[in-house]
VEXDO-772600 format. One record per residue: residue number from 1; chain; x, y, z of N, C-alpha, C in turn. Coordinates in pm, 1 decimal. Atoms other than C-alpha are relative to their C-alpha. Layout:
<nodes>
{node NUM, 'A', {X, Y, Z}, {X, Y, Z}, {X, Y, Z}};
...
</nodes>
This chain:
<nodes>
{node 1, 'A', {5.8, -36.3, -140.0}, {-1909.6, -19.6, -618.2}, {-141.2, -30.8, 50.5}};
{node 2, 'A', {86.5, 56.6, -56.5}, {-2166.8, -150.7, -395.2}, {-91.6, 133.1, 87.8}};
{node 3, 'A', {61.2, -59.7, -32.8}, {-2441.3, 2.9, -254.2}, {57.8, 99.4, 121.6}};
{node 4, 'A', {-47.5, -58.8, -137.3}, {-2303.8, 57.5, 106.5}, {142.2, 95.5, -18.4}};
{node 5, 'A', {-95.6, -136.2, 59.6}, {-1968.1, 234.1, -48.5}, {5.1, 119.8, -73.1}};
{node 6, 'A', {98.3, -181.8, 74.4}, {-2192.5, 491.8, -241.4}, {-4.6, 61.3, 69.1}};
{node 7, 'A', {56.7, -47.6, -89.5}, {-2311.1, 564.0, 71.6}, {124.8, 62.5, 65.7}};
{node 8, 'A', {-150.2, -5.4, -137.7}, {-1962.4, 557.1, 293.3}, {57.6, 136.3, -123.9}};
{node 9, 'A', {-105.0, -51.9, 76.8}, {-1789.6, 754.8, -50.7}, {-95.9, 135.2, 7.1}};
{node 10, 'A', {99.6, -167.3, -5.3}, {-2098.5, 1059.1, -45.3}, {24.1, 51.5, 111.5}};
{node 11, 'A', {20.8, -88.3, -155.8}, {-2085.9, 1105.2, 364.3}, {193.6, 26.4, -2.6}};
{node 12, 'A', {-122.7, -72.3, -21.6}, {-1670.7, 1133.4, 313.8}, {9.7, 140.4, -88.4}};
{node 13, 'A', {36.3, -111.2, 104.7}, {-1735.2, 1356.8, 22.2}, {-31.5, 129.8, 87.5}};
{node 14, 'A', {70.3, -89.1, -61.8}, {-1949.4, 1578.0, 249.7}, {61.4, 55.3, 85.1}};
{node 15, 'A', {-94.1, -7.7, -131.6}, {-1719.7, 1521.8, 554.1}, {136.2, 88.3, -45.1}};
{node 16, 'A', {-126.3, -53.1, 65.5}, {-1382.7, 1604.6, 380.3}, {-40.9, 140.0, -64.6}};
{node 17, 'A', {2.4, -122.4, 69.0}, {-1507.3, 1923.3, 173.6}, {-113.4, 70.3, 86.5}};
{node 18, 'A', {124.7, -54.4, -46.6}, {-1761.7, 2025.8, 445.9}, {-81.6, 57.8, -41.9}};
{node 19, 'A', {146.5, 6.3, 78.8}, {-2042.1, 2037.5, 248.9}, {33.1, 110.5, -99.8}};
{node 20, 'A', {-35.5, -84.8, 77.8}, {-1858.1, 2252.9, 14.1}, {-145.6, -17.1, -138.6}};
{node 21, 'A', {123.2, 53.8, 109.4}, {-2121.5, 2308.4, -307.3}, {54.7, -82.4, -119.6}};
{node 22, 'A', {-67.2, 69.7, 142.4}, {-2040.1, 2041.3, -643.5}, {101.0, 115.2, -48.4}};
{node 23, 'A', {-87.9, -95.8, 41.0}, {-1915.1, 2371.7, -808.0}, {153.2, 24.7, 4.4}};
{node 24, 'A', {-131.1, -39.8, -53.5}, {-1624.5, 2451.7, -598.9}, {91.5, -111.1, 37.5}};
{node 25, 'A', {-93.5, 133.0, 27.7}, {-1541.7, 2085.2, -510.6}, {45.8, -62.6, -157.1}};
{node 26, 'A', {-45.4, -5.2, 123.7}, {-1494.4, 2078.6, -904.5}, {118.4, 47.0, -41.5}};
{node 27, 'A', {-98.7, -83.2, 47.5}, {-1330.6, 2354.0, -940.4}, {171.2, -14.8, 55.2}};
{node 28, 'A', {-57.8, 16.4, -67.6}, {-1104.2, 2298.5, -640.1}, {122.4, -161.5, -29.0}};
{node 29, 'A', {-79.1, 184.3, 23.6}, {-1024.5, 1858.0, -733.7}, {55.2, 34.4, -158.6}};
{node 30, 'A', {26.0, 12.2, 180.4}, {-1034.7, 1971.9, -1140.2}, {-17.8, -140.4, -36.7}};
{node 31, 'A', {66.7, 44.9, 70.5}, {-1264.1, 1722.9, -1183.6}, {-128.3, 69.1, -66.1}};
{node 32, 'A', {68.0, -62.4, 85.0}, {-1502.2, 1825.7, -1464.7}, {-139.6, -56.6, 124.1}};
{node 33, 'A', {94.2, 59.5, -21.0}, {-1867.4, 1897.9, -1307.0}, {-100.6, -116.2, -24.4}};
{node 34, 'A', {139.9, 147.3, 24.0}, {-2054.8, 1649.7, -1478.3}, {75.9, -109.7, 66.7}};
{node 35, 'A', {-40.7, 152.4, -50.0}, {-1808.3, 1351.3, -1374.5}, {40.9, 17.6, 165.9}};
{node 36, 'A', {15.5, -38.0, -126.0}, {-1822.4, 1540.4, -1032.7}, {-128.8, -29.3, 67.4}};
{node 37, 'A', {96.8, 48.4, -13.6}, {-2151.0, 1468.8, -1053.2}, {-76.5, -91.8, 13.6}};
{node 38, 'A', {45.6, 130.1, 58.4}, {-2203.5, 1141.3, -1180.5}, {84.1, -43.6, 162.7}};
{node 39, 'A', {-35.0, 96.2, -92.8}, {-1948.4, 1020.3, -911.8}, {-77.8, 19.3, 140.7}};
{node 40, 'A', {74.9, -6.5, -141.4}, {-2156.7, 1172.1, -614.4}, {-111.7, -93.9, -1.8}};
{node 41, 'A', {182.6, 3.3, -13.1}, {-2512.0, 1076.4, -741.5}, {48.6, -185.6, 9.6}};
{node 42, 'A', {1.4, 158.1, 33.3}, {-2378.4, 676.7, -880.5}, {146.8, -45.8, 102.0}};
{node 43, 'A', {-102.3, 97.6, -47.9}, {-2066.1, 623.2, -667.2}, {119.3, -9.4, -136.3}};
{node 44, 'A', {-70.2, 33.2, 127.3}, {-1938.6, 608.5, -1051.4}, {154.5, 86.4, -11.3}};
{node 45, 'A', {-136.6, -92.4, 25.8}, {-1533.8, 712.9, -1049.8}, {110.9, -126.0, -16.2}};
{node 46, 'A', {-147.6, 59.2, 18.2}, {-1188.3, 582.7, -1158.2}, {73.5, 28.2, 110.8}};
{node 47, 'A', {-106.8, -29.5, -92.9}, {-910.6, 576.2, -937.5}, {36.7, 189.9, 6.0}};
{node 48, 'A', {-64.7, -144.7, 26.2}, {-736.8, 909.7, -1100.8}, {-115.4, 83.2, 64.3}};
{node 49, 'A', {90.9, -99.9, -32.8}, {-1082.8, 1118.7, -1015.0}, {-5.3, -3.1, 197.3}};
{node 50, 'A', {29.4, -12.5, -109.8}, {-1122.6, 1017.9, -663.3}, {205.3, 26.5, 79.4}};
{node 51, 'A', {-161.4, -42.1, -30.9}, {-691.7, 1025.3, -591.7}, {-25.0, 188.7, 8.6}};
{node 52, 'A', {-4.7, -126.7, 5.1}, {-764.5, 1411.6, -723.9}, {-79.0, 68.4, 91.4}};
{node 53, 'A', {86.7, -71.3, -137.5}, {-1027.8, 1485.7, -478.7}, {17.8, -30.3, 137.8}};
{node 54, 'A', {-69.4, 19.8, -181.2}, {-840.5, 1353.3, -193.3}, {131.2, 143.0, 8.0}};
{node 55, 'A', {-113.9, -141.5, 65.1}, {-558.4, 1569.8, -309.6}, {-12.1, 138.3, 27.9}};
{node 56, 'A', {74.1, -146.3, -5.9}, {-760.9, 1850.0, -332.1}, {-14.4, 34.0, 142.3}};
{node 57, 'A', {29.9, -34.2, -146.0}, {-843.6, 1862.5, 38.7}, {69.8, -84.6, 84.4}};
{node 58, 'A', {-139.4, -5.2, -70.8}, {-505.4, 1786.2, 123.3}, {-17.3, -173.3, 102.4}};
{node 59, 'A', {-13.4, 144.3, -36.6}, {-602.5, 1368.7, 206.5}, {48.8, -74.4, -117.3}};
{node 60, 'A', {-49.0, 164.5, 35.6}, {-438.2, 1027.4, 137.1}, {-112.0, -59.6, -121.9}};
{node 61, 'A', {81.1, 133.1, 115.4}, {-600.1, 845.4, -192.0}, {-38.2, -80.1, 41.5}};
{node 62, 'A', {0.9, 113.6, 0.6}, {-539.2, 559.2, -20.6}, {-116.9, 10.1, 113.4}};
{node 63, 'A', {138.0, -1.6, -96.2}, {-830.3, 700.8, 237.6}, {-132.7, -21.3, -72.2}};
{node 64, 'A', {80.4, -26.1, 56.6}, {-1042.2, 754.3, -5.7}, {-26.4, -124.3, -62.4}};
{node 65, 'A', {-24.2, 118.6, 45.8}, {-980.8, 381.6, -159.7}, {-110.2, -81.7, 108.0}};
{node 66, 'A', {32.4, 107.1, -99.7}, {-1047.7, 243.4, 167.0}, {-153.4, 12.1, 5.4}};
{node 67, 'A', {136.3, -32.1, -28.4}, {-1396.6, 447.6, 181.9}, {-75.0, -95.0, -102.4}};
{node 68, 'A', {46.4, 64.0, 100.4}, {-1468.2, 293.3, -178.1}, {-6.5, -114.1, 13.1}};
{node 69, 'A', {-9.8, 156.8, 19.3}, {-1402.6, -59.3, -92.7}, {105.7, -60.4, -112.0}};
{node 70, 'A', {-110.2, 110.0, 22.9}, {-1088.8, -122.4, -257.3}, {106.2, -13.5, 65.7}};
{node 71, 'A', {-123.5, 82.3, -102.1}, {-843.9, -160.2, 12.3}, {-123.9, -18.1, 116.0}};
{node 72, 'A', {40.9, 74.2, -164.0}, {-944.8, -349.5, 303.6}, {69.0, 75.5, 146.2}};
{node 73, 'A', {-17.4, -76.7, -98.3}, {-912.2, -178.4, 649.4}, {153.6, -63.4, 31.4}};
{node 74, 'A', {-139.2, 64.9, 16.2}, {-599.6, -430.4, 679.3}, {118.5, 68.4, -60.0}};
{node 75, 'A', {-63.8, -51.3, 122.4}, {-468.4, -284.6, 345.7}, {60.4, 144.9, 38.5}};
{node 76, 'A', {-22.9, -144.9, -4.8}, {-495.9, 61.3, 471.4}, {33.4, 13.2, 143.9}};
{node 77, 'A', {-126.9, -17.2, -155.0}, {-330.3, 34.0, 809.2}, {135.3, 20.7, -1.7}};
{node 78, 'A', {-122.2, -55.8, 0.6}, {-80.4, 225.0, 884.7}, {78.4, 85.7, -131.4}};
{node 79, 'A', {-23.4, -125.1, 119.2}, {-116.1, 413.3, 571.7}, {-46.2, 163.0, 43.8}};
{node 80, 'A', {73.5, -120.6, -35.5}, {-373.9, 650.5, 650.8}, {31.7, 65.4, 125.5}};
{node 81, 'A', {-48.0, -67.5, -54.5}, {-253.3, 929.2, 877.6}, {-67.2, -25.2, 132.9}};
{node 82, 'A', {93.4, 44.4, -84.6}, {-390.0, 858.7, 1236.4}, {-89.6, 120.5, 44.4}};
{node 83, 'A', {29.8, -114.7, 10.6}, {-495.8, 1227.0, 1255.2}, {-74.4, 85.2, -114.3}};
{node 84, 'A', {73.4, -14.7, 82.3}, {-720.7, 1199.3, 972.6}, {-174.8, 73.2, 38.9}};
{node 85, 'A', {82.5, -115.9, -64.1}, {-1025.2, 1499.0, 1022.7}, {-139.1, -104.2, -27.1}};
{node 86, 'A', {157.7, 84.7, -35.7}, {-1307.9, 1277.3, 874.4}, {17.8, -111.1, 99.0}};
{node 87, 'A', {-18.3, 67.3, -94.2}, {-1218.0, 1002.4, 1108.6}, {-49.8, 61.2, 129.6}};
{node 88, 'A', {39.0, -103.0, -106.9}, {-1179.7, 1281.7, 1390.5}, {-122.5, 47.0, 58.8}};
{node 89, 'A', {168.2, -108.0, -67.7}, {-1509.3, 1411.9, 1346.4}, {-99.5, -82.2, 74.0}};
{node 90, 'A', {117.3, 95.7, -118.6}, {-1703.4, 1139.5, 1475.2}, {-121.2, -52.4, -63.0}};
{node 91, 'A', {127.8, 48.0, 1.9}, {-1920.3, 1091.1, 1224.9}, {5.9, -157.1, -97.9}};
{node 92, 'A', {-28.6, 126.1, 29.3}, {-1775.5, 765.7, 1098.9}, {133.9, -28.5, -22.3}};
{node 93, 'A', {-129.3, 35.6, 2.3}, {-1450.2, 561.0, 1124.2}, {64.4, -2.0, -125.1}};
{node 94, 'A', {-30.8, 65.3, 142.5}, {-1267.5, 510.9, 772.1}, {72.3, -131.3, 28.9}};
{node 95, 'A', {-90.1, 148.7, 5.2}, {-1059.5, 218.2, 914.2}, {-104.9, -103.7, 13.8}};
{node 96, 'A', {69.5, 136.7, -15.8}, {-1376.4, 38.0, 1050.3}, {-147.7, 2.3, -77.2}};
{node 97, 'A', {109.6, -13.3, 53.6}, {-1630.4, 61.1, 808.5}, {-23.9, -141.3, -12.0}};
{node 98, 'A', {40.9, 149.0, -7.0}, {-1794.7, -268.7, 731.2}, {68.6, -33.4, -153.5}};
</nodes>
């Protein structure tokens, strides 16, 4: 994962669990803290870990994909719910990221 999807995958992170603390977004996705950790600080996650933390706070995988850079905004049209809250909030699109 590229620099700029570290970035896009931490501010949904933040956005989606409103700034919940690592702890409870752990406890909450059951991903283990440390690889809760690793994926915030490096971007570093598998599919299955980031699917579970969409899950967890009741979003689409395939949003969370799109944030990462593996579907293309194309890809993820008309998947992702149009009533999606990080979208909503304003503080960045998930369909039009770069």
């Amino acid at each position: 994962m590229d620099q700029a999807h570290r970035d896009d995958l931490k501010r949904w992170i933040v956005t989606v669990t409103n700034g919940a603390q690592q702890a409870d977004i752990a406890r909450r996705s059951g991903i283990k803290p440390a690889a809760l950790s690793t994926l915030i600080k490096a971007g570093s996650a598998g599919p299955s870990q980031l699917a579970k933390l969409a899950r967890a706070y009741g979003r689409s995988p395939v949003e969370v994909f799109r944030v990462a850079g593996w579907l293309t905004s194309d890809e993820a049209a008309g998947i992702i719910p149009q009533d999606s809250a990080a979208r909503d909030s304003g503080e960045f699109d998930l369909l039009n990221l770069p």
